[in-house]
N, C-alpha and C positions, 0 to 999 in steps of 0.2 A: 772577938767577932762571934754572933751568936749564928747557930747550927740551925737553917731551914730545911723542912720539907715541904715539898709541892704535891699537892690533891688537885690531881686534873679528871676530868671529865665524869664526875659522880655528881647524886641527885640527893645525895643526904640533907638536908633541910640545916643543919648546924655542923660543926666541925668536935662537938663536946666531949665524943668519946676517943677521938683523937689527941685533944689537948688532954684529959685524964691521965693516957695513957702515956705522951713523950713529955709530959711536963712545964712548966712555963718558962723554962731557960730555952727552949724551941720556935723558933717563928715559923710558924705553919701561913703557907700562902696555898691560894686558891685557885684555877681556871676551868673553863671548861673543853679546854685543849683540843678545839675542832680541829684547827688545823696548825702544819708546821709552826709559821710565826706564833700562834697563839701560845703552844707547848712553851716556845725559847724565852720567850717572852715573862709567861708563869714561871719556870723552872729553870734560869738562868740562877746560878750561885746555888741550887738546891743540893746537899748531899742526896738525898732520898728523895724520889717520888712513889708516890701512891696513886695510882692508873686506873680507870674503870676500863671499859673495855670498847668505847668510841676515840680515845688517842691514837693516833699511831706512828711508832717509832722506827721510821725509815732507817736506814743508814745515814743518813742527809742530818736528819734531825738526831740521832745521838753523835755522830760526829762534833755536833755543838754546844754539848750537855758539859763544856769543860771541867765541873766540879759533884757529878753525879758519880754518886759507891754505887748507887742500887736502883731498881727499879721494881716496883712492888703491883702485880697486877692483884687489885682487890678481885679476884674471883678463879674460876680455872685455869680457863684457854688464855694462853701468850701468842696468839696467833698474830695480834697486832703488834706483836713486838719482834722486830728483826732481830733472832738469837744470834747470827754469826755475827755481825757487829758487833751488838753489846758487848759478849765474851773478847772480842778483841779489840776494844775501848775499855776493857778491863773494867766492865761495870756487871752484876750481878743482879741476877734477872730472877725473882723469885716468886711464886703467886701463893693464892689458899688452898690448899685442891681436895681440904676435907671440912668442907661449909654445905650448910642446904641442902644433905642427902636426903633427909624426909624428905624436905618441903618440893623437891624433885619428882621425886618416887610418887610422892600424892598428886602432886600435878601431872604427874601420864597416867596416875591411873583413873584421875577425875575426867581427861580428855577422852582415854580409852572409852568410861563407861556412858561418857556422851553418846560418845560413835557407835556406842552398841548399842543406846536404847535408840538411839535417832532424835537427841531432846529438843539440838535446835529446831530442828523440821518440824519435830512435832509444835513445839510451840509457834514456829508459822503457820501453822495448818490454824492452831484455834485461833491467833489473831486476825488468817483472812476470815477467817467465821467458818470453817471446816470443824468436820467432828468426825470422830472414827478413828479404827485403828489401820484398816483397808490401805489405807498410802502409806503407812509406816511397814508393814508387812513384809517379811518374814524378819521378827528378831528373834535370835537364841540365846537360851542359857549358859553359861559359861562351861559348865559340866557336860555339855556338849563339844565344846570347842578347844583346838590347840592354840596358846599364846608363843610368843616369840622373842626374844629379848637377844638384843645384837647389842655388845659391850657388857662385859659382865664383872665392870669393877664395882664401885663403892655402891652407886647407884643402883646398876643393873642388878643385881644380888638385892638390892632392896626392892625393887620395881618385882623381878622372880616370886619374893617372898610371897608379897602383896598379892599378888595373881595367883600365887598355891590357894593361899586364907580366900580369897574368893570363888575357888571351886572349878578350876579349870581344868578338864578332862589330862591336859599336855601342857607343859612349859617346856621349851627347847631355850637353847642360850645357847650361843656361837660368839668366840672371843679367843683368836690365835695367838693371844698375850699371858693366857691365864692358864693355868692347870687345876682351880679351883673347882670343887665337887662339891654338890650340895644334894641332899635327899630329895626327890619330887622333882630334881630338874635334871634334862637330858642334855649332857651339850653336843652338839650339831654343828654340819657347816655349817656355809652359808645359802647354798642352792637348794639344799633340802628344807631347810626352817621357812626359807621362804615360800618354798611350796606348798608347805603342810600348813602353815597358821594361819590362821582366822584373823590374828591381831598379832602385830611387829611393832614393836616398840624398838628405839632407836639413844644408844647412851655411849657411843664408840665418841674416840679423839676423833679430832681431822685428820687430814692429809698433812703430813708437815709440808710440802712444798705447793697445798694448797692446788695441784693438778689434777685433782682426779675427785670424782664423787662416790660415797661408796652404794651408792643405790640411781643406778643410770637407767639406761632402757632396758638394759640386758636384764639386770638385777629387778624392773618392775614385771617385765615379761613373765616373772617368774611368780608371781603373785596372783593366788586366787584369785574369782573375780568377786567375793565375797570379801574379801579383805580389808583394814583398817591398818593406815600406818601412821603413826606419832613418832613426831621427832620433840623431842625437847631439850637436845643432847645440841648438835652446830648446825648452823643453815648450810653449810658448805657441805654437809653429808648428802645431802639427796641435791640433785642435777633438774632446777624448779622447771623447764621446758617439758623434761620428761616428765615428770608428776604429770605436769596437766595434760600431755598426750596420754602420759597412763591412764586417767581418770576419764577423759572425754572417750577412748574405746575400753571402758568399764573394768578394769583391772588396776589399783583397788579400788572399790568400791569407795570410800570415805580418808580423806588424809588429815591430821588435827596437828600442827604445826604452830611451838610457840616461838621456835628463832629461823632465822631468815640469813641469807647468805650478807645481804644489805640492809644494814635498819636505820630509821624503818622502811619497810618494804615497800617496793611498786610491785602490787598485785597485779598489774595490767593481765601479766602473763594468764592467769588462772580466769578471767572472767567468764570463760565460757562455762567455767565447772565449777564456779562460789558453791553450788548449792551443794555440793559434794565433799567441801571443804570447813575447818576448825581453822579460826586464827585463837590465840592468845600473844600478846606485845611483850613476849621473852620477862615474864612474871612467872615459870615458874619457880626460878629461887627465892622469889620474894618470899615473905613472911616479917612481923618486925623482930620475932627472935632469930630469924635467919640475918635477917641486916646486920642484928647489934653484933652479934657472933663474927660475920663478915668484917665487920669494920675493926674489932677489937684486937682479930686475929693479926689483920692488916697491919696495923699501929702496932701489935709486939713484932712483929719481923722489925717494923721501921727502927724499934727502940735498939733493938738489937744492931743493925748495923750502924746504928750510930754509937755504941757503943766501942765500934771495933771489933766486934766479935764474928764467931763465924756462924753462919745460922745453919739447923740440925739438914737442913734440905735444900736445895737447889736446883731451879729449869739451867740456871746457866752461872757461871763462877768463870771469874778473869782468867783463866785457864782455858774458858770453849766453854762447847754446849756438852752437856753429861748425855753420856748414854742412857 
C-alpha cells in the first residue's frame, strides 16, 4: 500500500517541489480543505498533511484523521490547529517557524515608510488633481523619531536592525520571552514604548487561547497621537473595534495592517477611518524565494516523518503540547 500525503488549503500553482522532495513511491493528494468534510474527505488514509493556514483542525475533525503521524503547518502560527487534541490523538503537529524573515521585516518596513511619508494620500491628492505638500503636512525624519518593536524574535531583531540602518533617533523592543540584547536597541515595556514611539511595529505570538488582544483600548490609549501602528505579525493581536475608535478620536494617527483576525476581512468596521488606514492581503511573506524555501522546508518535515523518524522540533509530539 502506497504512503499518501494530503496539501490542503495552499495556492501553489503545482505540487513539484513537493513531488521532488518525497518521491514517486508517494501519492500526494490535494484540497483546499475549507471546511470539516472537505479536510476528511482530502486526508482520509493520509499519513501526513501539509496545512496552509485556512484549514482547521477541530477536535471533531482530527478525531477522524484515523491514519494521520503528522500535521505540517506550511508557515508559523498553529493557531488553527487544536494542540490538545492532536497531542492526544498521538499525532504531531509541527510547522516552519524560520521562513520569510526578510521578506517580513521588508514588508513592515515598506508599510512603515508609507505611513510616514503619507504615499497613499498623497497620491490621492494628485489623482483628484490636488498639488502641494499643505495636506500632507507635518512629516518627519526618522532621526527625529522613537520606533517601536513589540516581539523581539527572529523578525522583530530584523525589523530593529532595519530601523537603526534608517536613522531613527530610538528603537525600543518590548518582548517578556527574551533576554536578547542588541546595541542601538533599548528593551522596554510595554506602557512606556507605547507612549514614546512614533512608529509600533507589531511581531509577538497570539494569545494561545486566543482570549485576549494584545493591543485593546487600554494599550491604544497609550499611543501618541502622532503614531503609526503595523501589524504584520496575527490579526488576532490588535482588538479591530478598538483600532477604528482609536483612529476616529485621533490616537494613532495611521494603522498599516497586512493580516486580519478573519480573512479575508469585512472591513465594514473601519469605514469611517479607510482614510487613515493601510491594507495589504497577508503578502507580507510572500516572495517566490520565500514560497520555494517555504514549501521545500514543508516537504523535508513530511519526508521525515514518513520515514519514521523523529523530527529536530516540535509544536506538539504524541506526548502533549511542549513547553
Amino acid at each position: 500500500m502506497q504512503t499518501t500525503v494530503a496539501v490542503l488549503g495552499t495556492r501553489y500553482p503545482d505540487l513539484s517541489i513537493e513531488r521532488d522532495i518525497l518521491g514517486s513511491e508517494v501519492i500526494i493528494v490535494r484540497g483546499d480543505g475549507a471546511d470539516p468534510e472537505s479536510i476528511i474527505e482530502t486526508a482520509r488514509g493520509a499519513s501526513v498533511i501539509i496545512a496552509g493556514s485556512s484549514p482547521r483542525f477541530t477536535p471533531e475533525v482530527i478525531g477522524r484523521l484515523d491514519h494521520c503521524r503528522a500535521i505540517i503547518r506550511a508557515g508559523i502560527g498553529v493557531d488553527s490547529i487544536d494542540l490538545e487534541a492532536a497531542g492526544s490523538a498521538g499525532i504531531w503537529v509541527l510547522n516552519v517557524p524560520d521562513y520569510g524573515t526578510d521578506a517580513v521585516a521588508l514588508h513592515t518596513i515598506a508599510l512603515s515608510l508609507a505611513a510616514l511619508r503619507r504615499l497613499l494620500y498623497a497620491d490621492s491628492l494628485v489623482r483628484s488633481g490636488s498639488w502641494g505638500i499643505e495636506p500632507l503636512a507635518p512629516i518627519h525624519m526618522p532621526d527625529s523619531m522613537t520606533a517601536g518593536v513589540i516581539g523581539y524574535g527572529r523578525i522583530g531583531r530584523r525589523v530593529a536592525g532595519l530601523l537603526k540602518v534608517l536613522g531613527f533617533e530610538r528603537v525600543l523592543a518590548h518582548d517578556p520571552y527574551t533576554d536578547v540584547e542588541d546595541p542601538g536597541v533599548e528593551m522596554s515595556d510595554l506602557d512606556a514604548l507605547l507612549e514614546s514611539s512614533h512608529l509600533v511595529t507589531l511581531h509577538a505570538p497570539p494569545d494561545r487561547n486566543g482570549e485576549s488582544h494584545l493591543i485593546s483600548s487600554r494599550e491604544l490609549e497609550l499611543m501618541r497621537p502622532d503614531a503609526i501602528l503595523v501589524n504584520t505579525a496575527r490579526g488576532s493581536l490588535i482588538d479591530a473595534p478598538a483600532l477604528a475608535r482609536a483612529l476616529a478620536g485621533g490616537a494613532p494617527r495611521i494603522a498599516a495592517l497586512d493580516v486580519f483576525e478573519s480573512e479575508p476581512p469585512d472591513l465594514g468596521v473601519f469605514d469611517a477611518v479607510r482614510d487613515r488606514l493601510i491594507f495589504t492581503p497577508h503578502m507580507a511573506w510572500y516572495s517566490v524565494e520565500t514560497e520555494r524555501e517555504l514549501r521545500m522546508k514543508a516537504a523535508r518535515q513530511a519526508r521525515i516523518m514518513l520515514a519514521g523518524r523523529r523530527p529536530d522540533r516540535a509544536v506538539v509530539s504524541p506526548e502533549g503540547v511542549k513547553p
